[in-house]
C-alpha angles and dihedrals in degrees: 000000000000102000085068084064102050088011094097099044093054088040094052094040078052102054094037103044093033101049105026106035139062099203099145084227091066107086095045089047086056100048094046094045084053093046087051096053090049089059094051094041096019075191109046104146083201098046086049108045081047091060099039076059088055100049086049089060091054097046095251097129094158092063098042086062094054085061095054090047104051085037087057095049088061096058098030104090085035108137095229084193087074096057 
């Protein structure tokens, strides 16, 4: 999975820039790195639920929920018993 390679960096820019800073830049960087990691894992949980964060925080609650939703239906069929 690619996403766990570059998963982290863009995990932890995203954390960081999104919800400690206020560079104007930071919203858009963190839309775009999402987006990127979608491309590359259409099905990432973690990309997902990352996004469905950023489009709270726009007021777009009908797409974060998308996001959820299409993030859950990846783990809900999971056997936990494997892990």
């Amino acid at each position: 999975m690619i996403y766990g390679k570059c998963g982290d960096d863009i995990q932890d820019f995203f954390s960081d820039m999104y919800y400690t800073s206020f560079a104007p830049e930071a919203e858009s960087t963190c839309e775009e790195l999402l987006k990127f990691a979608l491309q590359v894992d259409p099905g990432n949980s973690e990309a997902l639920q990352s996004l469905a964060s950023v489009r709270l925080s726009q007021q777009r609650p009908d797409e974060a929920k998308q996001c959820l939703e299409q993030a859950w239906s990846g783990w809900k069929d999971l056997d936990l018993g494997t892990y």
